[in-house]
C-alpha positions in Angstrom: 0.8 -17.0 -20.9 2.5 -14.8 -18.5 -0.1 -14.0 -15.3 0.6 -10.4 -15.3 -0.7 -7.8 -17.2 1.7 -5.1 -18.6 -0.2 -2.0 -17.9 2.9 0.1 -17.1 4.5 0.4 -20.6 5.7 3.6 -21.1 3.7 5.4 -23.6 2.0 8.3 -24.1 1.5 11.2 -21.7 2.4 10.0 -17.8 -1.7 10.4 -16.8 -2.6 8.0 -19.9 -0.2 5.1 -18.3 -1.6 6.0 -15.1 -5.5 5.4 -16.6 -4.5 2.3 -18.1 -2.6 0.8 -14.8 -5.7 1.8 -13.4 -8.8 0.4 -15.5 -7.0 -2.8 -16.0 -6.2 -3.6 -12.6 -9.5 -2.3 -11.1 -10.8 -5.0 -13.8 -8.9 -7.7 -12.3 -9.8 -6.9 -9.1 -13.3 -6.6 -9.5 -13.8 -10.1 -12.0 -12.5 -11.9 -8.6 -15.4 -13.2 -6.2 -13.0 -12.8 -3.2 -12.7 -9.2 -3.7 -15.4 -6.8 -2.5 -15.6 -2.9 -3.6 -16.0 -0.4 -1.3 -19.6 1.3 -1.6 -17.8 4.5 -2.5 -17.8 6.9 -5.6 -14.7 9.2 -4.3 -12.0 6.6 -4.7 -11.8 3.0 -6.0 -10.8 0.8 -2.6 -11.7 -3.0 -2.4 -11.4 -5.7 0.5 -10.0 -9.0 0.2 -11.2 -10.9 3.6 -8.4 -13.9 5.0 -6.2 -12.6 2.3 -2.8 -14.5 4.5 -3.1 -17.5 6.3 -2.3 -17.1 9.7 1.2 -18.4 9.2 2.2 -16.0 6.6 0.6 -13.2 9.0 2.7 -14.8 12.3 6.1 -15.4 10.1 5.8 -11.2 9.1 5.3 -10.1 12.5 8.5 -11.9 13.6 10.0 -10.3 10.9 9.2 -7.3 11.6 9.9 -7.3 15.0 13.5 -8.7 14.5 14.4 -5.6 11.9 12.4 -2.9 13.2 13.5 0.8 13.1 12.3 4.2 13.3 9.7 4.9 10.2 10.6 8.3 8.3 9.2 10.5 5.9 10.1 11.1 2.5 10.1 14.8 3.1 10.2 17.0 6.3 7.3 17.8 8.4 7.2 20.4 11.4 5.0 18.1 13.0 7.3 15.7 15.5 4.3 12.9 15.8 3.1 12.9 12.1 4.7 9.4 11.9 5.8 7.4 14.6 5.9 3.9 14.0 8.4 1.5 13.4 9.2 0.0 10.0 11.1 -2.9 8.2 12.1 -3.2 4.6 11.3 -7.0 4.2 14.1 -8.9 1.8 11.7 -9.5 -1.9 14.3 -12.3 -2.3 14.0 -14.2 0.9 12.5 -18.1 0.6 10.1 -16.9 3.0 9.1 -13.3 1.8 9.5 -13.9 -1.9 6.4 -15.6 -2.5 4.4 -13.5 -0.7 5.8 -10.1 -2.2 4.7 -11.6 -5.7 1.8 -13.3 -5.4 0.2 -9.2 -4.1 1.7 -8.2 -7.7 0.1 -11.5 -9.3 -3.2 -10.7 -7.3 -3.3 -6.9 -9.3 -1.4 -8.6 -12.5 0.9 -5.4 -11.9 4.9 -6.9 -12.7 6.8 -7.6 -10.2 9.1 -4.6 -11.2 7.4 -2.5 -10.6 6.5 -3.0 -6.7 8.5 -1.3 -4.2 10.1 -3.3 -1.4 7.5 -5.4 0.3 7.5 -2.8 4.2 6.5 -3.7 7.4 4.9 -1.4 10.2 4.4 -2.0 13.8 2.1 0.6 16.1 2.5 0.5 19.6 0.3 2.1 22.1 0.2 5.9 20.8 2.2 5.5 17.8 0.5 6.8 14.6 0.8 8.1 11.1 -1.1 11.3 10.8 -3.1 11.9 6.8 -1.6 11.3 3.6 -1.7 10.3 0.3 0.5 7.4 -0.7 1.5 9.4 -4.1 4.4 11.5 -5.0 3.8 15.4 -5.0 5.3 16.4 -8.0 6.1 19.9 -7.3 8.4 18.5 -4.2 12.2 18.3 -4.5 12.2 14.9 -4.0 10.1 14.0 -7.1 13.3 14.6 -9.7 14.8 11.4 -7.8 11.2 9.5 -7.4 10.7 10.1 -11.4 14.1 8.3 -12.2 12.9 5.4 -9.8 9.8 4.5 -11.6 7.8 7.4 -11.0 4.3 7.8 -9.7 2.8 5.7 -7.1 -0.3 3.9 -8.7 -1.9 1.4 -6.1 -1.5 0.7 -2.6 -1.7 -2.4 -0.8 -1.9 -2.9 2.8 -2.3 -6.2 4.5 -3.1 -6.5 8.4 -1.4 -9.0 10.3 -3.1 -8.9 13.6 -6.4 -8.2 15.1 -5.6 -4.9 17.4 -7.6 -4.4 21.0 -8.4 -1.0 20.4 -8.1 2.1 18.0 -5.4 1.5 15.3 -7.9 1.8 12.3 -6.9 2.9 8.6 -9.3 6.3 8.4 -10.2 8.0 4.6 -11.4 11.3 5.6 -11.9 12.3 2.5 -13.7 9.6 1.0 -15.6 8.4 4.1 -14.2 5.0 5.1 -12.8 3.7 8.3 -11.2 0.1 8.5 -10.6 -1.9 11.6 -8.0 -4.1 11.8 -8.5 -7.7 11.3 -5.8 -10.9 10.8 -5.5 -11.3 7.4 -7.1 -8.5 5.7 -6.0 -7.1 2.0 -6.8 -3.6 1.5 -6.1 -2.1 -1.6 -6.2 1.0 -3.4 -5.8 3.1 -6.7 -3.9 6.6 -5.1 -4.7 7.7 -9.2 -8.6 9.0 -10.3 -9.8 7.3 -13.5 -7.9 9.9 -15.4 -4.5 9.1 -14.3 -4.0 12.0 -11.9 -3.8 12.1 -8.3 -6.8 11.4 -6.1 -7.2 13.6 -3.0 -9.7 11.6 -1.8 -6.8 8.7 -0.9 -6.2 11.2 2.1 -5.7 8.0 4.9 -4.1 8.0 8.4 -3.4 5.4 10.9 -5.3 6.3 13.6 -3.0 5.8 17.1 -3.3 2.4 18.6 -5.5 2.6 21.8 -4.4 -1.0 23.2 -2.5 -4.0 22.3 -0.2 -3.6 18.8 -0.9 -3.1 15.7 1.2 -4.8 12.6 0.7 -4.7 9.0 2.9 -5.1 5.9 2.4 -2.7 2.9 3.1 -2.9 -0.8 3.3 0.3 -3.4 3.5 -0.1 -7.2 5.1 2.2 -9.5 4.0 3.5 -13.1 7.0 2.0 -14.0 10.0 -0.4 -13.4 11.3 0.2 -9.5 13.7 -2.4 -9.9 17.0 -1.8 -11.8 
């Protein structure tokens, strides 16, 4: 039997694919012992403590470093420090990456498919990525294009690969939360509510790093199939 789960079929209205995605991975998540729930009613975020070995979190940063560039935005914003960190779009096929990429999508029984490109992030002193949600504004002119590439953003996951000296936390205004950097740490997220729309409450920023550098290596999933 296949470990993933096929909540992303394609049927019915786009919210009720959205609700399904979501109850059935928030009940894989939540029948693993290694997984803790945030103590929060706004949005459904859980913890998963030494999530990489310290290997897997050394080999990213490396990678990272070597392939760095300038992180963008999917649409404009008038504000020249909203997002200033560097990025990397890892390679889902490398011996190295591969394995890591899918066993996130295994750990959510999501399909492969339907995960966007495995991305890196390093913060250095000041750098920062002011609030935002992780989904897709659908009355943007960018959505026609996202819609055709698998459409909504369900769940987030976010793994840090360093401990960080000071500042450089991951801050939900909205719903009340602030996480610290550690080595190792999975931090996931459903960006839907249990209805299938979009959860304002998945309002997050990365607060500027204070001291020292801050990386971490972040996985989207799709309603649908990403890959073609």
């Amino acid at each position: 039997m296949s470990i993933f789960t096929r909540p992303a079929r394609r049927t019915g209205s786009a919210s009720a694919v959205r609700k399904r995605i979501g109850e059935s991975v928030a009940q894989r998540l939540e029948s693993n012992p290694a997984i803790k729930k945030a103590q929060i009613t706004s949005a459904q975020v859980y913890y998963y403590k030494d999530y990489l070995s310290a290997r897997d979190c050394d080999l990213l940063v490396r990678t990272i470093d070597a392939g760095r560039r300038r992180s963008t935005l999917l649409s404009d914003s008038s504000d020249p420090n909203f997002r200033t960190s560097d990025s990397c779009d890892l390679d889902r096929w490398s011996p190295e990456i591969r394995p890591i990429d899918e066993r996130i999508s295994s750990l959510l029984g999501i399909p492969p498919e339907n995960g966007e490109t495995l991305q890196g992030q390093r913060y250095a002193p000041g750098q920062q990525f002011r609030a935002h949600h992780d989904w897709f504004s659908e009355d943007q002119p960018y959505w026609k294009d996202m819609k055709e590439q698998g459409g909504q953003r369900t769940w987030t996951a976010m793994i840090y690969l360093n401990d960080v000296e000071e500042g450089g936390s991951t801050w939900f205004p909205e719903a009340g939360i602030r996480v610290k950097p550690k080595k190792g740490l999975l931090l996931i997220w459903n960006n839907m509510k249990p209805d299938g729309s979009p959860n304002l409450s998945t309002l997050h920023e990365g607060v500027a790093v204070a001291k020292g550098t801050k990386y971490i290596v972040t996985k989207w999933f799709r309603e649908g199939a990403w890959l073609r």
